[in-house]
ZAMARGU-4260 file (C-alpha; in steps of 0.2 Angstrom, whole numbers, plus 5000, padded with zeros to 4 digits):
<rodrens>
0) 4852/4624/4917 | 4846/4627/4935 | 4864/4629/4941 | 4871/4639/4927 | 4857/4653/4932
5) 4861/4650/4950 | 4878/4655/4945 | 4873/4671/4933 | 4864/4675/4949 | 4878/4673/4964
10) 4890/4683/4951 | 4877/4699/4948 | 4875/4700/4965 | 4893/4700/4972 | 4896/4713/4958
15) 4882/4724/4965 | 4890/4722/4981 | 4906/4729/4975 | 4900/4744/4965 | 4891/4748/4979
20) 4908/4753/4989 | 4917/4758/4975 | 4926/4743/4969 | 4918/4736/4952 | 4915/4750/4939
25) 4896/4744/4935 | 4886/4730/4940 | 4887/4712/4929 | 4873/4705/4922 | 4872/4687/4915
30) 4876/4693/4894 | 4888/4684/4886 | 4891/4701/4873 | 4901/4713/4877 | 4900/4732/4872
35) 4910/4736/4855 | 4907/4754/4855 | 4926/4765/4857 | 4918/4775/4872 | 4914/4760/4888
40) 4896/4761/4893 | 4899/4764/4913 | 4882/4765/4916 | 4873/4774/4928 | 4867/4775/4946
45) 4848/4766/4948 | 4842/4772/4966 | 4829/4761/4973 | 4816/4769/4981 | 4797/4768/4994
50) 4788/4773/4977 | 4799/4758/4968 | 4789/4743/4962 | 4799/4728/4970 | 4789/4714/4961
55) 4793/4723/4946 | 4811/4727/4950 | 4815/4708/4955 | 4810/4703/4938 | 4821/4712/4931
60) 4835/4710/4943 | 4830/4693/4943 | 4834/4690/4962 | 4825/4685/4976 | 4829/4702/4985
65) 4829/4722/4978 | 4845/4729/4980 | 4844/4749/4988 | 4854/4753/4970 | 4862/4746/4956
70) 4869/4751/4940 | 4862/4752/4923 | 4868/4754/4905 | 4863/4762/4889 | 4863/4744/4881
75) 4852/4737/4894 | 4840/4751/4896 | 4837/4750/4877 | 4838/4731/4877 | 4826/4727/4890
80) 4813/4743/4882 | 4816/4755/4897 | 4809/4770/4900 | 4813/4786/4907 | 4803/4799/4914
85) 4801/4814/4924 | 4794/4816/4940 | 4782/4824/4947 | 4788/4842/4953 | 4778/4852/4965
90) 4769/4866/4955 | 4771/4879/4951 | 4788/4883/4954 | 4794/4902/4960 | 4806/4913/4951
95) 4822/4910/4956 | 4819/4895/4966 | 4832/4880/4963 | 4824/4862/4958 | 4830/4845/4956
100) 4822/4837/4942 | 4821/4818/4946 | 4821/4806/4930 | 4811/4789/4935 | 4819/4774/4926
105) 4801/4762/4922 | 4801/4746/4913 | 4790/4739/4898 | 4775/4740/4905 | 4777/4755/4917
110) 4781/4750/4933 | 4795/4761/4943 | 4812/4752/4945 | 4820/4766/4953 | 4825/4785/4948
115) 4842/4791/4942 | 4856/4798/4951 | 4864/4816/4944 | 4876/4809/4931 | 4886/4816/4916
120) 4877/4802/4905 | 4860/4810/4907 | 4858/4827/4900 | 4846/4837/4904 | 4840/4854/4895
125) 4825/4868/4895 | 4816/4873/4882 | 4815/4889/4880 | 4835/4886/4884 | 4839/4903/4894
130) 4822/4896/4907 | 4836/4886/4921 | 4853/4889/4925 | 4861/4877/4928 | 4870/4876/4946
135) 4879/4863/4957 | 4863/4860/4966 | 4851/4858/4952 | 4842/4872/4940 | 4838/4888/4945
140) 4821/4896/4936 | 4825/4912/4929 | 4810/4914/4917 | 4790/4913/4921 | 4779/4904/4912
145) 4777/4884/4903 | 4797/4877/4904 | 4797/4863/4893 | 4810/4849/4901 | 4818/4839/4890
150) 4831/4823/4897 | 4843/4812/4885 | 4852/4796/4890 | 4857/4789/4872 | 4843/4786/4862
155) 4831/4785/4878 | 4823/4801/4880 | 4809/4808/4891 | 4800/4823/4891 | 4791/4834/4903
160) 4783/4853/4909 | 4784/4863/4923 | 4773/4882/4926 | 4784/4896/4936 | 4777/4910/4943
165) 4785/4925/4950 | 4779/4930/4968 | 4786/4948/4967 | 4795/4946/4984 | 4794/4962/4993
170) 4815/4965/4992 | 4815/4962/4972 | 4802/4975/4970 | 4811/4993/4963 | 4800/5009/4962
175) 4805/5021/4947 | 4801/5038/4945 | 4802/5050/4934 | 4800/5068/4942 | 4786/5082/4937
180) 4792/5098/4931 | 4784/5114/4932 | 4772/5111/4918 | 4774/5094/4913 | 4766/5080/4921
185) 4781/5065/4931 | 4777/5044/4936 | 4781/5032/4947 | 4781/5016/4947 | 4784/5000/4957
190) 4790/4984/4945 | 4796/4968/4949 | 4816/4965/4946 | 4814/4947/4946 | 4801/4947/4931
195) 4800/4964/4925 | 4782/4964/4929 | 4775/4980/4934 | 4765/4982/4949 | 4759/4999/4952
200) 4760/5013/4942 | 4754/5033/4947 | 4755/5050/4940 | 4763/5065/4946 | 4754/5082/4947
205) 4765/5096/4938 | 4774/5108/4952 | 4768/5124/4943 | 4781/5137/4939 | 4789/5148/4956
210) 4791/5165/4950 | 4809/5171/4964 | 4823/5171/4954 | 4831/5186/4947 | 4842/5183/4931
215) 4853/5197/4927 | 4852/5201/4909 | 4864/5219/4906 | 4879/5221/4918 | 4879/5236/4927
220) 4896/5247/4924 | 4904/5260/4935 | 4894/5273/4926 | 4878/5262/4919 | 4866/5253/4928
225) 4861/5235/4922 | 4846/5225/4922 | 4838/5210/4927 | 4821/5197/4923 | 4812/5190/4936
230) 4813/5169/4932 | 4806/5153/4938 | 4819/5146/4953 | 4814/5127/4946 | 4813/5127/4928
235) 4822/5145/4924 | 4809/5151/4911 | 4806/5171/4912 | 4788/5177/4920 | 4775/5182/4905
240) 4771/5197/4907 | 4790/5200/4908 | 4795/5208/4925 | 4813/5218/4924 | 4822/5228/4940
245) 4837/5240/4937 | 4853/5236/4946 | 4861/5251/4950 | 4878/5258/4944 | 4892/5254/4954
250) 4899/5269/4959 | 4880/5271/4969 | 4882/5252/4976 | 4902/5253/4979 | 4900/5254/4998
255) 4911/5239/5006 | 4928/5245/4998 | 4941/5228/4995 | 4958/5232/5005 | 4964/5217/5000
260) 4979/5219/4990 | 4996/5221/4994 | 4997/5239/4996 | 5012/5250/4995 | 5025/5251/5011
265) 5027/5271/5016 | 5038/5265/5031 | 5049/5248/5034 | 5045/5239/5051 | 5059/5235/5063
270) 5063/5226/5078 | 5058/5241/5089 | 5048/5249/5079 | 5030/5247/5067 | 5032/5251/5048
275) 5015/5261/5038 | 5008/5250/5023 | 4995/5260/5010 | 4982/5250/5002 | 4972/5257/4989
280) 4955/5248/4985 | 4953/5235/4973 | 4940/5242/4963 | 4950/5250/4946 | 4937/5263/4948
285) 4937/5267/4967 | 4952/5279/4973 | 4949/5277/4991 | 4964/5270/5002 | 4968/5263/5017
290) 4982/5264/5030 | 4989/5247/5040 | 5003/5245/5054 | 5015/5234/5048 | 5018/5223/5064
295) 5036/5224/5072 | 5048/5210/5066 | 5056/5196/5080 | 5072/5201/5086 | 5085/5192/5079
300) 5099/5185/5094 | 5116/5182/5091 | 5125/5165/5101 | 5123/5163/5120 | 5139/5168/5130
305) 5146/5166/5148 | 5145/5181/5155 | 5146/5172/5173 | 5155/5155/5174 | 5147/5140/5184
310) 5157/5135/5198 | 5153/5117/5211 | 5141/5125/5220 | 5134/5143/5212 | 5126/5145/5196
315) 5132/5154/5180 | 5123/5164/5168 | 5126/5167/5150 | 5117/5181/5139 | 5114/5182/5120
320) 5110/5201/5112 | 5098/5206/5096 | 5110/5207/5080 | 5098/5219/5072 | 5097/5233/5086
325) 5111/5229/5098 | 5098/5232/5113 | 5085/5219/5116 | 5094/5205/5124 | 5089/5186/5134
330) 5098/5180/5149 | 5097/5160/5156 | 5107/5153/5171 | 5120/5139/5169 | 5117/5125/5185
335) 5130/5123/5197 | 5142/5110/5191 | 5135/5100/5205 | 5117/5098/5198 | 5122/5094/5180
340) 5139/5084/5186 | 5139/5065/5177 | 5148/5054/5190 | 5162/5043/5183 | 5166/5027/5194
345) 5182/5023/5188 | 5190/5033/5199 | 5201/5025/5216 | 5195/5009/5222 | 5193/5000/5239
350) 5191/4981/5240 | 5180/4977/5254 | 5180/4959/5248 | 5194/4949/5239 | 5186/4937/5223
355) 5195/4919/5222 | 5190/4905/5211 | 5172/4901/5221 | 5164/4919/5225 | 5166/4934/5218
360) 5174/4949/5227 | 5167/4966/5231 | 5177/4985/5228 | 5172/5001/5231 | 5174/5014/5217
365) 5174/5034/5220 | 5170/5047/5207 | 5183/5052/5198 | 5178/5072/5201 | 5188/5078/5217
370) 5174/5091/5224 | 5162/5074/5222 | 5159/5062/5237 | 5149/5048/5229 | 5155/5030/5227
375) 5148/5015/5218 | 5150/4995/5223 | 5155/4983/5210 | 5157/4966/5208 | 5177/4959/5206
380) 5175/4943/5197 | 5180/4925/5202 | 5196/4921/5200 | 5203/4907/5189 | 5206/4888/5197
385) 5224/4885/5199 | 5225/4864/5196 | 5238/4855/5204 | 5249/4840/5194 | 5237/4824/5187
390) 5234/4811/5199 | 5229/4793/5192 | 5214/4787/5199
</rodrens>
């Protein structure tokens, strides 16, 4: 009997070993049953911690030595009357702060074994619901007040309560206000975006009416004067007593005459002479007019021709004359042939060095223009390797 548990014993822990590093899907303990249910009970990840009760945890281990984790099941957890609880959280929690509720795994009589790592097999929910987000880091607190927590692990279930409180952080805070009128009072206010909570809150003294703006109520004609009432600038309401000005006609307030339109042309501009444009004002009712010069038009130059042709050493000159009045003309020199002259080396050659097969040769070239002097040195390539008859060696 004393062997038989030796070996249940040798066999749990060299399966702890390798689940530990990933090679054995759960620990083994010493049952002879095996799960029936369709879905394998994989088990979950027990971490052994300071706060741990080791006497308690070799008991149930039965071993001589507490592992740093092992794995548990559903069938054992409920078979050996498990426990699960929360633990403590640090209170209360802020608004928007993200916590990592930690489930402690307890046996019979309440003594910590270890707490749960973050698994699938554990669910974990918030009463009121929209209270945490859930997030890859744990729950983020989105609502103040008592959260009710709420863990499941099959029919092991635990329960627990956390307070949040919003600290209105200075860079959630919004300030709201709704502007005064003239005779209506406006408000501010200053309310936390986080909670919704408002903070401060103030009234805003009406502006009072500002009497300074005329609005024009009967156009004035040609002939008639029109009218306008003096208004608030802010709120546009008419001053009680009402207070009216006359606008005058406009024939008396027509001063500044518009000479903006395209007028009629009295006389067409030329290249050598200005034209005469008549502009009548704009008003309908004014007959007053205007007289503008017509600026002279550009003349208009026929083609460039030689009138002086370019020889080695003197300029030319060509001239081009104004279509329109035959008079106006433009005249530009043509360079000497020698200033725009594009030397072409392919003219008589002189071979200052012949090429052969192992350096190259050297030949002077002259420009093929007679009256032009300049030469250019080019290179004669090597010549080709005459070989003689095959030789055995």
């Amino acid at each position: 009997m004393k062997r038989e548990r030796k070996k249940r014993r040798v066999a749990w822990m060299l399966a702890l070993m390798l689940a530990a590093i990933g090679l054995f899907p759960s620990a083994v303990w010493a049952q002879d049953e095996t799960p029936t249910d369709e879905k394998k009970d994989t088990g979950v990840t027990v971490e052994v911690t300071e706060a741990s009760d080791q006497e308690a945890l070799k008991a149930f281990l039965q071993t001589d030595t507490a592992p740093e984790n092992f794995v548990l099941t559903k069938e054992q957890a409920v078979g050996a009357k498990l426990q699960l609880k929360f633990m403590e959280i640090k209170e209360p929690v802020k608004l928007g702060e993200t916590i990592s509720p930690v489930l402690g795994i307890y046996d019979s009589s309440g003594k910590l074994l270890g707490t749960l790592q973050k698994s699938e097999e554990v669910a974990v929910s918030a009463e009121p619901k929209e209270a945490l987000s859930e997030t890859e880091k744990g729950f983020t607190v989105k609502k103040t007040g008592t959260i009710k927590l709420q863990a499941a692990w099959g029919d092991i279930k635990a329960e627990g309560t956390i307070t949040a409180e919003c600290s209105h952080p200075e860079e959630s805070r919004k300030t709201n206000t709704t502007e005064a009128t003239c005779e209506k009072e406006g408000a501010q206010t200053i309310a936390c975006q986080l909670c919704g909570t408002v903070l401060e809150e103030k009234s805003i003294k009406a502006t009072g009416h500002q009497f300074d703006q005329w609005k024009k109520v009967k156009e004035a004609t040609w002939e008639e004067a029109g009218q306008e009432i003096l208004t608030c600038s802010i709120c546009g309401k008419e001053k009680e007593p009402k207070e009216t000005r006359e606008i005058p006609a406009l024939k008396e307030s027509h001063v500044n005459h518009d000479f903006s339109g395209e007028g009629e042309v009295k006389e067409e501009a030329t290249c050598t002479k200005e034209g005469l444009l008549i502009i009548k004002c704009a008003e309908p009712n004014c007959d007053v007019t205007e007289q503008k010069t017509i600026p002279k038009k550009e003349h208009t130059f026929g083609e460039w021709k030689v009138t002086k042709e370019a020889t080695w050493d003197q300029p030319g000159e060509e001239t081009r004359i104004c279509t329109m009045c035959q008079e106006e003309k433009e005249t530009r020199a043509i360079p000497a042939l020698k200033e725009s002259h594009q030397h072409d080396f392919s003219g008589e050659e002189t071979i200052v060095k012949e090429a052969t097969c192992t350096e190259e040769g050297l030949k002077t070239v002259k420009c093929t223009e007679k009256k032009c002097d300049a030469t250019e040195q080019q290179t004669i390539p090597k010549t080709a390797h005459t070989f003689g008859q095959w030789k055995v060696t």
